[in-house]
C-alpha positions as CSV (number, residue, x, y, z in Angstrom):
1,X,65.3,-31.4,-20.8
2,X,67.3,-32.5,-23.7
3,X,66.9,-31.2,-27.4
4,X,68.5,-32.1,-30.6
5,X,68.7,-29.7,-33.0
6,X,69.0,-30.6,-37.1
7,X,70.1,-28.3,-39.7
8,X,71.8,-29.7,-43.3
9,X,74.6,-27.9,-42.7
10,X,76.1,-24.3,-40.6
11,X,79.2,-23.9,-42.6
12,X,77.7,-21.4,-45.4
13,X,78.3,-18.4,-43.8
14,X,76.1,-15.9,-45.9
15,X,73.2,-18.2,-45.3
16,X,70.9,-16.9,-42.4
17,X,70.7,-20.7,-40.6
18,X,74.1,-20.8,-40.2
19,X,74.0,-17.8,-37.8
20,X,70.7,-17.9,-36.3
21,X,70.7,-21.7,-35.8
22,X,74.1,-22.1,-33.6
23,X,73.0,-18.7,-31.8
24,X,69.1,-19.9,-31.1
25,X,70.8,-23.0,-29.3
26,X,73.3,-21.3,-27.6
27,X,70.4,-18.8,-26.1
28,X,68.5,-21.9,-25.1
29,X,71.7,-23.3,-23.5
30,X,72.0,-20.3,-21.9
31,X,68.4,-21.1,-19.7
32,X,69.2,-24.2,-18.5
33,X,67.8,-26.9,-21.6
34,X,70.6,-29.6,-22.7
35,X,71.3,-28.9,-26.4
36,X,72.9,-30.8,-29.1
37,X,73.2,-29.8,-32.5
38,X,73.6,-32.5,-35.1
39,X,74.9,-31.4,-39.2
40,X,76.5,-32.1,-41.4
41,X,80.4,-32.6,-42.1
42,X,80.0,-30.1,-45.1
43,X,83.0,-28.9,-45.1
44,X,85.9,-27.3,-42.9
45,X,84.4,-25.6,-39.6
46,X,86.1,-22.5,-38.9
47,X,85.2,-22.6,-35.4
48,X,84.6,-25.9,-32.9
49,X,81.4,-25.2,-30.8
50,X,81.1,-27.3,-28.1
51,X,77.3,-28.3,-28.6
52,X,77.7,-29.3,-32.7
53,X,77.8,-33.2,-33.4
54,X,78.6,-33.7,-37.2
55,X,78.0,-36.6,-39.6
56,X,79.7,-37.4,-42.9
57,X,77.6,-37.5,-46.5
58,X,76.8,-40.6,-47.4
59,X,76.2,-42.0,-51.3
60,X,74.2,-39.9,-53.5
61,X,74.1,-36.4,-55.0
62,X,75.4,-34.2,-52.5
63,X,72.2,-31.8,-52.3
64,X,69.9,-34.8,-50.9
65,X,72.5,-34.6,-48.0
66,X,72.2,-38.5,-47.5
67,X,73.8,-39.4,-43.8
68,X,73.1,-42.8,-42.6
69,X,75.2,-42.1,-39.8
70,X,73.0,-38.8,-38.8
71,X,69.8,-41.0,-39.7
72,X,71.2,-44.0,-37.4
73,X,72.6,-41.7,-34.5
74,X,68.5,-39.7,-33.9
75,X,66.9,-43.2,-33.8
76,X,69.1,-44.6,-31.3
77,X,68.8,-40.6,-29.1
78,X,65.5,-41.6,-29.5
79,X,64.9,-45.1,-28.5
80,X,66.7,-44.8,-25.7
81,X,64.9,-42.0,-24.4
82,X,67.9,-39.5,-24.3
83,X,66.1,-36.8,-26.5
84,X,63.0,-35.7,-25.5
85,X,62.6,-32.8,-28.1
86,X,63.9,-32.6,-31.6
87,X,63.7,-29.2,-33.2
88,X,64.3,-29.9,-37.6
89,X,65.5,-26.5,-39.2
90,X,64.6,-26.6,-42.4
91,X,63.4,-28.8,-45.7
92,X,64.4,-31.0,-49.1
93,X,66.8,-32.7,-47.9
94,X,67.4,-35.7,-45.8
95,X,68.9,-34.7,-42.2
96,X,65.1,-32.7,-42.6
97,X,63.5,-36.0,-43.2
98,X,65.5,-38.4,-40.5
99,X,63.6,-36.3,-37.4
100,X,60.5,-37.5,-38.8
101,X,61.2,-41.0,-39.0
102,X,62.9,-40.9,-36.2
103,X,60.4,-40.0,-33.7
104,X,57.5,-42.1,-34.8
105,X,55.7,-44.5,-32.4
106,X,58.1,-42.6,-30.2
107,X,57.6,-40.0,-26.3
108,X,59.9,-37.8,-28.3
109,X,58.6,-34.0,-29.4
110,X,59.2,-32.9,-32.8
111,X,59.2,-29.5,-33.8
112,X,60.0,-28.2,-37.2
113,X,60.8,-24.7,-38.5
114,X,60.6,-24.3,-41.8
115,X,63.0,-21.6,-42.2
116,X,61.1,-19.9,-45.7
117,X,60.9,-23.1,-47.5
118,X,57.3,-23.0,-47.6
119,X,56.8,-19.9,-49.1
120,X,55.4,-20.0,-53.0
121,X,58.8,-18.6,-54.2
122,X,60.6,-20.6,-52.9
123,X,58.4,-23.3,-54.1
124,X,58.7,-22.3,-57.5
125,X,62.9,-22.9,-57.4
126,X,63.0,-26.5,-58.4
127,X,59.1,-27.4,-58.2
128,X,59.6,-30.6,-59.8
129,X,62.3,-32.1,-57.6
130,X,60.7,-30.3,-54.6
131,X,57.2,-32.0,-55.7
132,X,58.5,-34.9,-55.8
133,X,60.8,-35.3,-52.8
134,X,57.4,-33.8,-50.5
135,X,55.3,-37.0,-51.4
136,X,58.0,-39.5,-51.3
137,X,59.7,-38.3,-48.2
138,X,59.0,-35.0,-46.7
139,X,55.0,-34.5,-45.9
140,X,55.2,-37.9,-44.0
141,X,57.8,-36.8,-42.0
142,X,55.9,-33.3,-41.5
143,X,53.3,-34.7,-40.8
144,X,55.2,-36.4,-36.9
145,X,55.4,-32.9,-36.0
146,X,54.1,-31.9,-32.7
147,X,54.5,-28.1,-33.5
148,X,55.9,-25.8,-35.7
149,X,58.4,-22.7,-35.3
150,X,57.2,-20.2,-37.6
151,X,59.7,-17.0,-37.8
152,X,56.8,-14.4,-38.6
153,X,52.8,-14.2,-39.5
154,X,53.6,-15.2,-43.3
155,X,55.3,-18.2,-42.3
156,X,52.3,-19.5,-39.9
157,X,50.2,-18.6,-43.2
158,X,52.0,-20.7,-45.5
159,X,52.4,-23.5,-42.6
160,X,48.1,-23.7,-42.6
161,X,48.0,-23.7,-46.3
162,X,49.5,-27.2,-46.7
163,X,47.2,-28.3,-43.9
164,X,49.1,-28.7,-41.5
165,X,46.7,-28.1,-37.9
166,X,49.4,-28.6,-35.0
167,X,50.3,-25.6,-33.1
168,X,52.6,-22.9,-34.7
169,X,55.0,-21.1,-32.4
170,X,55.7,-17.7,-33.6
171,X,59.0,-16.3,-32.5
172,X,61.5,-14.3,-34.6
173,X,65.3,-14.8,-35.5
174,X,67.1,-13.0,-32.5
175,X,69.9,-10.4,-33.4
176,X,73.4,-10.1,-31.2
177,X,73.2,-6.3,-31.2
178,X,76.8,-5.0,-31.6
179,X,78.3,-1.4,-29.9
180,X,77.1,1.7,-31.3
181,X,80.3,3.6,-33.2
182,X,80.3,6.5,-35.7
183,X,79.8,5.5,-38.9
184,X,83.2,6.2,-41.0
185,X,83.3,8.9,-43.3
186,X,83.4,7.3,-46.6
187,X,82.4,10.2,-49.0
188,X,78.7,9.7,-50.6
189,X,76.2,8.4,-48.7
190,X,75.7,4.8,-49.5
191,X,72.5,3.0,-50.0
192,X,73.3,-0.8,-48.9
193,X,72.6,-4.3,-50.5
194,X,73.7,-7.2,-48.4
195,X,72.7,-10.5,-48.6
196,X,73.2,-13.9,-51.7
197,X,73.3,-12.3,-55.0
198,X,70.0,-14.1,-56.2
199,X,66.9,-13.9,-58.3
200,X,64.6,-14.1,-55.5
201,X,66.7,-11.1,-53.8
202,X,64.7,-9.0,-56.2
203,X,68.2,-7.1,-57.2
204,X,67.3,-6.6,-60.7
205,X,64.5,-4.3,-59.5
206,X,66.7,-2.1,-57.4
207,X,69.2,-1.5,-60.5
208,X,66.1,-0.5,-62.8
209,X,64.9,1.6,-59.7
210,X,68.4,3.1,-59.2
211,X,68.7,4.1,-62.5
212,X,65.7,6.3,-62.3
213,X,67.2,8.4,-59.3
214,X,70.9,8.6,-59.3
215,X,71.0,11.3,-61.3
216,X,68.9,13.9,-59.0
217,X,70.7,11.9,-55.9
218,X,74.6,13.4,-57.2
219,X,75.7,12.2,-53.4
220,X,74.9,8.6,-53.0
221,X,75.8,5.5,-54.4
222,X,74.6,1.9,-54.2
223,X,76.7,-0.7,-53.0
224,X,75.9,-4.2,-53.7
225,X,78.0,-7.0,-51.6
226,X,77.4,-10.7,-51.0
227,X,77.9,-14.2,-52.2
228,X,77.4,-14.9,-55.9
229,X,74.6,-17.6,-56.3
230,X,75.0,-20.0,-59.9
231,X,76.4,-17.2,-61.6
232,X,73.5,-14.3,-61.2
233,X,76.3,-11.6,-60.3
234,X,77.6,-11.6,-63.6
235,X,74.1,-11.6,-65.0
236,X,73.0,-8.0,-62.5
237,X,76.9,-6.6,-63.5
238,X,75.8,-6.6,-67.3
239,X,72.6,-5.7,-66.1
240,X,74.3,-2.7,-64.0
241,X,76.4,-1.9,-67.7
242,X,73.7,-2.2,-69.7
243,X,71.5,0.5,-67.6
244,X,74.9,2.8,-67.7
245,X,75.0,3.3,-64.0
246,X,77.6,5.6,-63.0
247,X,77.3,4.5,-58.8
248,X,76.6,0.8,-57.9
249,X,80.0,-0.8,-56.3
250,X,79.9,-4.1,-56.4
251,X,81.6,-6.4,-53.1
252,X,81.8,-10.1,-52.9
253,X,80.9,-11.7,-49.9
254,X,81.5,-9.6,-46.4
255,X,81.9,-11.7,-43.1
256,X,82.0,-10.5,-39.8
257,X,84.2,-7.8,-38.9
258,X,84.0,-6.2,-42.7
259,X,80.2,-7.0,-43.0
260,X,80.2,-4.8,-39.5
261,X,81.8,-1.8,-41.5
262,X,79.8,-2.1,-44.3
263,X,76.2,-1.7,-42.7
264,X,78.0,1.2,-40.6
265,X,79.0,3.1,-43.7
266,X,76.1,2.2,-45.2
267,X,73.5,5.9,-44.2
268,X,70.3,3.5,-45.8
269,X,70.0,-0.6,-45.9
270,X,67.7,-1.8,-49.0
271,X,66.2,-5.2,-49.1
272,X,64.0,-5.7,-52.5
273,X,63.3,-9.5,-52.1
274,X,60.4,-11.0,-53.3
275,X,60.1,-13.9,-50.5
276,X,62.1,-13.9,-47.1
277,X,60.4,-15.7,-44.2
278,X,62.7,-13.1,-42.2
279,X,65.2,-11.6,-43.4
280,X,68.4,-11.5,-41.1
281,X,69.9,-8.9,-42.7
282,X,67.2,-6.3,-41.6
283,X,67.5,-7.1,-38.3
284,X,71.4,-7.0,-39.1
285,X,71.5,-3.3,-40.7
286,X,68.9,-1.7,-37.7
287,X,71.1,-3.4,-35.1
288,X,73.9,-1.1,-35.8
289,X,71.9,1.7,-36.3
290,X,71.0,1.9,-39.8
291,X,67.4,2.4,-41.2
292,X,66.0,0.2,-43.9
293,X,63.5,0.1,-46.6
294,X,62.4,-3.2,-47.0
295,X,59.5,-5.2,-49.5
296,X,56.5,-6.9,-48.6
297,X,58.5,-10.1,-49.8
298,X,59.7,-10.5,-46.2
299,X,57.8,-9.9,-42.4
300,X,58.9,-6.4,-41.7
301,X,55.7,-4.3,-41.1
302,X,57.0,-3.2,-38.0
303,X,59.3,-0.8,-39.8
304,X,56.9,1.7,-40.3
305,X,55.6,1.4,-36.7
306,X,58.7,1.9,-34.8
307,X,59.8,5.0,-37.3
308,X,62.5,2.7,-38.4
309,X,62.3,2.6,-42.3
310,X,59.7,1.7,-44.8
311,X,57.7,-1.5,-45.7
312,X,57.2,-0.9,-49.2
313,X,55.0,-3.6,-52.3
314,X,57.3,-5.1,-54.6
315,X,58.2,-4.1,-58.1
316,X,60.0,-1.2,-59.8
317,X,57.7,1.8,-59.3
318,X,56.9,1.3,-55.7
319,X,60.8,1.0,-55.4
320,X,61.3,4.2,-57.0
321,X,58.7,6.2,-54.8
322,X,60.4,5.2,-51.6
323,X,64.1,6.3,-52.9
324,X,63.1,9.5,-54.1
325,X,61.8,9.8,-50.1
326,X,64.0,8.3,-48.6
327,X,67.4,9.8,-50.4
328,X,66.1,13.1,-49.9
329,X,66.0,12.9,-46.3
330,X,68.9,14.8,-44.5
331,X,71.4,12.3,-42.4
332,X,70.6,13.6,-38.8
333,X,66.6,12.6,-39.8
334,X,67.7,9.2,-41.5
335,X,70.3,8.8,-38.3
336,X,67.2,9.0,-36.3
337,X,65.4,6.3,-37.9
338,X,68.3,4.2,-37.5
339,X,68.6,4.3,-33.8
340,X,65.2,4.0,-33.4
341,X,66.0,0.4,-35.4
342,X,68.4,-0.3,-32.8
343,X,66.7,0.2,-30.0
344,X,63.8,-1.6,-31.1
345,X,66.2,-4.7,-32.1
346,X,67.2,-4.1,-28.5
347,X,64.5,-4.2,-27.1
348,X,62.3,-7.1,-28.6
349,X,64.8,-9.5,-30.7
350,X,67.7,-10.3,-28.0
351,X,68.4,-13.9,-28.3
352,X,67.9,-14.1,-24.0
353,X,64.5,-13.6,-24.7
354,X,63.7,-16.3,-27.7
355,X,65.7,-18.9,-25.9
356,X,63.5,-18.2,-22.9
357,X,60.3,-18.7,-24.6
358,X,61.4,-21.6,-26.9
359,X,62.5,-23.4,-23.7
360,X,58.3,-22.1,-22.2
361,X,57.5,-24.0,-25.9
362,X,59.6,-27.2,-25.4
363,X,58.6,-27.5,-21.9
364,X,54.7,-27.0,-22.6
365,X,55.1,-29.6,-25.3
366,X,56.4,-32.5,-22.7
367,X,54.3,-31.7,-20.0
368,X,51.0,-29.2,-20.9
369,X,49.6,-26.9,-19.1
370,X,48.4,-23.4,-20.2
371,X,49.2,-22.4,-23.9
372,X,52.0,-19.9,-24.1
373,X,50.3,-16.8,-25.9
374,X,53.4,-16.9,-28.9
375,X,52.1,-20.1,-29.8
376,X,49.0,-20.5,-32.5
377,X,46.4,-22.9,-32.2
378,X,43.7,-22.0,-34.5
């Protein structure tokens, strides 16, 4: 069985695609399936993998992402009958418009995951461009879809409301779960945001709510680290000034090794997003042991469940509630919380086990049979 994978690009490394994309096909590799990923020449790969065929940008604004080398290269995997599946990883932009056309009229299996594009907020960023490229380009080439890779429940949900009726595979991000150490002794205790600094990341809310409880909390201090996204870190910095917080750190962007450290230090991982349609990070911060207290902006109900954190609504007050909880707690208690995370990333996100039932997806796709019970049809 061969299967070309499409993602715009894997060379941003705080975005989540550019981990969970090369790692989902290296899982799949892993049982047996013939996997090729096809991006674009962005820019400079740090690292060669052996799987990734690139393409260079073609004329045109450089966020369409036009390729007509990519868009030439799937018709002719295609035709000639070389792919049998094509899995699309994302939307709004070409290389997530040329698996569409390219399979048309064609034995070829397209499956597209839409990676949180779907999702109302994410709709709103951009709505006109985004409204226009769907009914010039991107809902026909939905529409060739034989299924559709939804990360979580949300993401089936906002799948059905465009209309969409093919089947919907359900199957998380997987996590490489790294050794457990002892967390270094860094002084306070440090409450954790890691991810693109954003408006959607909901970071203005956690300043507001973190200037409500740092003074009865004398021993933490909130550390915000990641990428800066058009300029919104200078805007939550004057924010941070403005509110006369005495403990918020502010990191750039932390890659591997040091973004390793910082979730370790880290005794609490906060997530205040208004839309995710995972969140990597989560899985990120409990795979090394630390607990989280996430919004209901991103899938992770199961926190609650498996003692690992808290699933919280969105907003200030809500925000506020949870810290004065959570803070309070004594370390051995929120330690315990955190392992619990781990194991339960352990346990039910290993990458083994979502290339094995992606490859039970692909395979039921070519040749039918009974419905494997992660995939949706109603």
């Amino acid at each position: 069985m061969r299967v070309i994978h499409v993602v715009p690009a894997i060379t941003e490394e705080a975005a989540g695609p550019s981990y969970s994309v090369p790692r989902l096909c290296e899982s799949l590799i892993g049982t047996g399936v013939d996997v090729q990923l096809a991006a674009l020449d962005w820019a400079a790969m740090p690292v060669r993998l052996p799987y990734l065929k690139t393409f260079p940008l073609g004329l045109g604004p450089r966020r369409l992402g036009v390729s007509p080398s990519m868009r030439r290269w799937l018709k002719q995997e295609v035709t000639s009958g070389r792919a049998e599946i094509i899995h699309n990883h994302s939307l709004w932009m070409m290389p997530n418009v040329y698996p569409g056309n390219s399979v048309r009229d064609s034995r070829c299996r397209l499956v597209v995951s839409p990676r949180g594009t779907l999702s109302a907020r994410a709709l709103g960023l951009n709505a006109l461009q985004k409204k226009i490229f769907w009914h010039v380009l991107q809902a026909s080439a939905l529409r060739a879809s034989a299924c559709f890779h939804a990360t979580a429940e949300s993401e089936y949900e906002d799948i059905r409301r465009f209309g969409f009726r093919q089947p919907v595979c359900i199957l998380p991000n997987g996590i490489d779960v790294p050794p457990l150490e002892e967390a270094p002794n860094s002084g306070r205790r440090q409450l954790l945001f890691l991810g693109r600094i954003h408006p959607i990341k909901g970071i203005d809310n956690l300043l507001h709510a973190w200037q409500a409880v740092e003074n009865r909390f004398p021993d933490w201090e909130l550390h915000i680290a990641g990428p800066d996204n058009g300029g919104y870190l200078a805007e939550m910095q004057a924010l941070a000034a403005k509110l006369r917080l005495e403990r918020v750190v502010f990191h750039g962007p932390l890659f591997g090794e040091e973004k390793l450290r910082a979730y370790r230090a880290a005794s609490l991982f906060v997530l205040p997003t208004h839309s995710e349609n995972f969140g990597m990070t989560v899985a990120e911060a409990l795979a090394v042991g630390t607990p989280a207290i996430v919004t209901k902006g991103a899938p992770w109900g199961g926190l609650e469940k498996q003692g690992a954190g808290w699933w919280i609504d969105i907003g200030v007050d809500p925000l506020v509630a949870c810290l004065e909880q959570a803070l309070a707690i004594p370390p051995p208690h929120l330690a315990e919380k955190g392992r619990a995370g781990r194991e339960w990333m352990l346990r039910d996100y290993s990458w083994e086990q979502i290339g094995a039932q992606l490859s039970v997806v692909y395979r039921w796709l070519l040749e039918g049979g009974e419905t494997p019970p992660w995939v949706r049809l109603d």
